[in-house]
ZASE-214565 format. One line per 10 residues: number of its first residue (from 0); their letters; for each residue z, x, y of C-alpha. Coordinates in nm, 2 decimals, always signed. Each point is the difference from the previous one (the first is absolute). Example, Ala and Ser with C-alpha at 12.3 -4.5 7.8 and 13.67 -1.06 7.14 Angstrom:
BEGIN
0> as> +0.78,+1.23,-0.45  -0.07,+0.14,+0.34
This chain:
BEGIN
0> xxxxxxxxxx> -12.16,-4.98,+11.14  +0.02,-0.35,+0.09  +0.29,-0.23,-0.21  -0.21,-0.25,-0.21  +0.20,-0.26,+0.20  -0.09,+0.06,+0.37  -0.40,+0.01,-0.13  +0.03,-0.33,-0.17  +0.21,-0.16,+0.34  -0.32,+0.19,+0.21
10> xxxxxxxxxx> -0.25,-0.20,-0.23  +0.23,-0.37,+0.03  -0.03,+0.09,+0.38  -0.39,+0.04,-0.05  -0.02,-0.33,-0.22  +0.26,-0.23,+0.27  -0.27,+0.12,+0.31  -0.30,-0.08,-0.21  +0.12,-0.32,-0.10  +0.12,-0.09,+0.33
20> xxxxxxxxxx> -0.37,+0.11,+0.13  -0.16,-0.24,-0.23  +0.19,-0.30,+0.17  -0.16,+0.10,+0.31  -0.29,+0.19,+0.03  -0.26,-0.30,-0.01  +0.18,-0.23,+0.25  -0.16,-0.06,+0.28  +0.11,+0.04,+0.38  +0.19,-0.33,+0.01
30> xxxxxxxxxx> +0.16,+0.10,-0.31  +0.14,+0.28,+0.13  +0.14,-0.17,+0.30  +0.19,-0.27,-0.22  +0.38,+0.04,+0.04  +0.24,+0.10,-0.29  +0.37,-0.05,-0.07  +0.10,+0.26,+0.28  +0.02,-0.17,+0.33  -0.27,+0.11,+0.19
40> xxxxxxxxxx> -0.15,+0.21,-0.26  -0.33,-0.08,-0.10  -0.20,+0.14,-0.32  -0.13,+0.26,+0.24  +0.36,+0.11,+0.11  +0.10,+0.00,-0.36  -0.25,+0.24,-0.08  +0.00,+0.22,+0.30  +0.34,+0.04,-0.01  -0.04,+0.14,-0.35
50> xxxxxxxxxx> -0.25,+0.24,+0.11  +0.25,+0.11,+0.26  +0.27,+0.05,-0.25  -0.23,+0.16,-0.23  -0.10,+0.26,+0.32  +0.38,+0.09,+0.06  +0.04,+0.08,-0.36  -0.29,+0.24,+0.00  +0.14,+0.16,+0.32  +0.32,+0.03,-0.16
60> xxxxxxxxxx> -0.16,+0.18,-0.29  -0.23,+0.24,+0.23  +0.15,+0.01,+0.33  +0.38,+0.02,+0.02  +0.00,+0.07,+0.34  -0.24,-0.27,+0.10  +0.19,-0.25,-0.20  +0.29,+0.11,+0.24  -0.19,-0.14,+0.29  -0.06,-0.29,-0.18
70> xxxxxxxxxx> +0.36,-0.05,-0.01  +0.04,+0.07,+0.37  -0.26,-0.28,+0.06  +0.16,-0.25,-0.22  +0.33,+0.07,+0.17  -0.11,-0.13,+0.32  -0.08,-0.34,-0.10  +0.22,-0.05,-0.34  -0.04,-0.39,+0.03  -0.40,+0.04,+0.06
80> xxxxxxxxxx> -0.14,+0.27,-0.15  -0.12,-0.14,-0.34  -0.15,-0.26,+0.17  -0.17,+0.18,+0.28  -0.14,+0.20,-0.29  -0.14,-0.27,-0.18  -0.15,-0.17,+0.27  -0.17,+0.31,+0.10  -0.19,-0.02,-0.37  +0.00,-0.40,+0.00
90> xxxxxxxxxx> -0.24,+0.04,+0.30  -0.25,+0.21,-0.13  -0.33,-0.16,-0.17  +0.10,-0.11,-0.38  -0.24,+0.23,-0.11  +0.10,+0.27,+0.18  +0.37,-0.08,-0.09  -0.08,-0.05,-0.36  -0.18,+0.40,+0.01  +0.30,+0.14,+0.10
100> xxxxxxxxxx> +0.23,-0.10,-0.23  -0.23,+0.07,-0.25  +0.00,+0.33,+0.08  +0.36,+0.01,+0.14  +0.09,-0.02,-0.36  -0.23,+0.24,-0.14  +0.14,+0.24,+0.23  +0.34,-0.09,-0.08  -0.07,+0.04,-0.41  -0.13,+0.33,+0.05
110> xxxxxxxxxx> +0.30,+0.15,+0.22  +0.24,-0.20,-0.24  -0.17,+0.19,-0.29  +0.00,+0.32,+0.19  +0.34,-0.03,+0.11  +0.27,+0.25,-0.16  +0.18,-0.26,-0.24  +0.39,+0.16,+0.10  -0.03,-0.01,+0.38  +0.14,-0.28,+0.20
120> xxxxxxxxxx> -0.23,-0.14,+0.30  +0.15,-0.15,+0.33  -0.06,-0.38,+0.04  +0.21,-0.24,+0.19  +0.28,-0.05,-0.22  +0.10,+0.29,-0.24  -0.21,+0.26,-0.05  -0.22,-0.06,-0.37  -0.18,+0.20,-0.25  -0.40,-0.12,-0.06
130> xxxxxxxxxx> +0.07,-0.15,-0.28  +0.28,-0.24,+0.16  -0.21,-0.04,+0.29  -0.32,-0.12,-0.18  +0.28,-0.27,-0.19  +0.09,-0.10,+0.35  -0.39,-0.04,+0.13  -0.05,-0.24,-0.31  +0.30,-0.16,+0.01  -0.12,-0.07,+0.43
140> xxxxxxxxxx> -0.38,-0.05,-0.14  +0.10,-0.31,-0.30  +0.20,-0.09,+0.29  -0.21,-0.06,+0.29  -0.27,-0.10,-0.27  +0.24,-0.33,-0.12  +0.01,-0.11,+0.44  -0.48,+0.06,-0.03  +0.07,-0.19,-0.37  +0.16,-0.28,+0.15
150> xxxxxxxxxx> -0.21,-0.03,+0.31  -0.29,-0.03,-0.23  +0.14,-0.23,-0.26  -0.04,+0.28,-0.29  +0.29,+0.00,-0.26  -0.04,+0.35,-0.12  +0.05,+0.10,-0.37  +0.32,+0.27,-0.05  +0.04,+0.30,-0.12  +0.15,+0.29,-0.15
160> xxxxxxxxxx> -0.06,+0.14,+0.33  +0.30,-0.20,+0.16  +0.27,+0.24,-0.16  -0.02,+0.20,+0.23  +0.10,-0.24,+0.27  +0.25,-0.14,-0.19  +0.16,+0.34,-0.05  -0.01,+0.02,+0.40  +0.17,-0.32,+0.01  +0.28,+0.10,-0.24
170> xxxxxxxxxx> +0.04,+0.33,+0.18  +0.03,-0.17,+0.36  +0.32,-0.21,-0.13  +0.20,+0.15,+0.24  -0.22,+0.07,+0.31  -0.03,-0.38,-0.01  +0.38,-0.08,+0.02  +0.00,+0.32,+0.30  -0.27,-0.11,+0.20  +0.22,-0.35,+0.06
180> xxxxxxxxxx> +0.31,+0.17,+0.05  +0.16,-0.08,-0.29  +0.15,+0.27,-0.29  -0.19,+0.05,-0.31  +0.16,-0.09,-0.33  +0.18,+0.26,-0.12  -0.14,-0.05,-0.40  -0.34,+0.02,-0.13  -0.19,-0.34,-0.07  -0.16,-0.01,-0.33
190> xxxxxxxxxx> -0.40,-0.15,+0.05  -0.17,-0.18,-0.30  -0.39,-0.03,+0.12  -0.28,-0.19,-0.25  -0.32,+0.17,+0.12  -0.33,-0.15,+0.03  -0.16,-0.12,-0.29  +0.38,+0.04,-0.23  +0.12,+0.30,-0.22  +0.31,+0.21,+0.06
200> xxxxxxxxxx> +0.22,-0.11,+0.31  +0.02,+0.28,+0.29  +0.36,+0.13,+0.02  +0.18,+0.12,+0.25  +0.40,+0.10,+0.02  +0.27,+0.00,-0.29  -0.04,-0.24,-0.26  +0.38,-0.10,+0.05  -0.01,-0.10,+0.37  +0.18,-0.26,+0.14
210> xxxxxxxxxx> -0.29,-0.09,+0.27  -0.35,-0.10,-0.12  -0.31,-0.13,+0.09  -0.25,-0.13,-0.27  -0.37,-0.18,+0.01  -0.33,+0.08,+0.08  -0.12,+0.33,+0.08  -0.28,-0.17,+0.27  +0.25,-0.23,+0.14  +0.24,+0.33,+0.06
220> xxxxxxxxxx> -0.27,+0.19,+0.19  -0.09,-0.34,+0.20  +0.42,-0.01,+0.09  +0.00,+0.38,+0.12  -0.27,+0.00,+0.18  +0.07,-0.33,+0.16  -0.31,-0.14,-0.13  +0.17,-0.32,-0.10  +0.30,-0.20,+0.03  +0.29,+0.03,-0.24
230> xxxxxxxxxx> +0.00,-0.33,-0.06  -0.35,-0.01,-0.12  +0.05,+0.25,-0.34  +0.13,+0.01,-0.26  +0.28,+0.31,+0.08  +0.37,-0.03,-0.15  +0.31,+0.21,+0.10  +0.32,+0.03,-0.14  +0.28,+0.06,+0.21  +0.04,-0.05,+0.38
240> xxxxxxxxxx> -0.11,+0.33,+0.11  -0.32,-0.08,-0.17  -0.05,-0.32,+0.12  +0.06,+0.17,+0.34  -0.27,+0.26,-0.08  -0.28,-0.28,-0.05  +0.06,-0.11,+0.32  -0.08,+0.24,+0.15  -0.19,+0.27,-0.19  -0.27,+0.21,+0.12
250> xxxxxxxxxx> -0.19,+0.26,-0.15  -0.16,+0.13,+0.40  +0.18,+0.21,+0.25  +0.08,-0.12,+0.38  +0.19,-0.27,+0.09  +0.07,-0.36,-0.21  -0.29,-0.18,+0.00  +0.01,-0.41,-0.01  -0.18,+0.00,-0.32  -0.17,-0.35,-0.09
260> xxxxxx> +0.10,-0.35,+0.05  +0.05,-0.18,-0.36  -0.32,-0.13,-0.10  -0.18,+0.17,+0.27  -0.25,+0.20,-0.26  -0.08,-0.01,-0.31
């Protein structure tokens, strides 16, 4: 039987597509062409490279050892691979593009839904049980939805759904600090969120910790997914280690990425 939990992240992940769909599916050509955020990217790219993310997951979840080859692929061109991938969709007619996703995700919710809920699935970090995988595609989906957002002048409305990447984001503390080289703090931080719309703060880590971070719970998924500039929202820390940790936060795997120049979005 599936844990209440892991159905209600499978439905968020069903909302975050649709809602991303809705910002896109009546552009026209030239639309779709416009850049975003992401050098180089354009809403096309944003999108296929979701549907490409979205097709490794659902090997993942039915093909272990075509996943593996995936792997193998990706190993030969580390620096390129992701964008190779999304150019490959980015190229195709937007209608055509737009299909696929569509029904990249239906394919995905079903093997998500199907999937045994204790079993851990290869991806290219740590391997992840289905519910923790479908947290991650959300968490890539509001994502890659902020870069089509801003492209297209849209200031979305948040939601509850964004707990989920600010759980990622708390969670990744200290593959942040490894991925630079630099030891992670050796104490838990304790993380006050307000989420959207008010009520009871998201917590995270002992009440009496030395380290904190405190503000907005849209403004701390924006920091770890490199969305925005620091400077730009309204984010405190207490203590140096969690100043350092705001610096550079992120809530993705792979290397550091150069995040957003202040007042760049937004």
């Amino acid at each position: 039987m599936l844990d209440p939990s892991a159905v209600a992240v499978f439905a968020d992940l069903r909302e975050e597509g649709l809602e991303l769909e809705t910002l896109v599916r009546d552009l026209p050509d030239a639309g779709w062409a416009g850049p975003t955020p992401a050098p180089g990217w354009t809403v096309a790219h944003q999108i296929a490279h979701l549907h490409w993310t979205d097709r490794a997951a659902l090997v993942s979840l039915t093909d272990a050892e075509g996943f593996a080859a995936m792997v193998e692929e990706a190993v030969k061109s580390p620096d390129s691979f992701v964008d190779e991938g999304a150019a490959q969709g980015a190229a195709l007619p937007p209608a055509e593009l737009l299909a696929r996703w569509r029904a990249g995700r239906t394919a995905l919710d079903e093997a998500l839904a199907a999937a045994s809920p204790d079993a851990r699935f290869p991806w290219y970090g740590p391997p992840m049980k289905a519910a923790s995988m479908a947290s991650a595609r959300l968490m890539e989906t509001w994502a890659h939805g902020q870069d089509v957002a801003d492209a297209l002048g849209v200031r979305r409305t948040p939601t509850a759904r964004l707990r989920h990447v600010a759980r990622i984001g708390v969670r990744a503390r200290d593959y942040a600090f490894a991925v630079r080289g630099l030891p992670a703090p050796a104490r838990e931080f304790r993380v006050e969120l307000v989420p959207p719309g008010g009520g009871d703060p998201w917590v995270y880590g002992p009440q009496d910790a030395a380290d904190r971070v405190a503000g907005p719970a849209l403004d701390f998924c924006l920091l770890v997914t490199q969305r925005a500039h620091r400077a730009d929202l309204a984010l405190t820390a207490t203590g140096p280690d969690a100043e350092r940790w705001l610096d550079i936060a992120q809530a993705f795997a792979g290397p550091a990425g150069p995040g957003r120049a202040p007042g760049a979005t937004r």
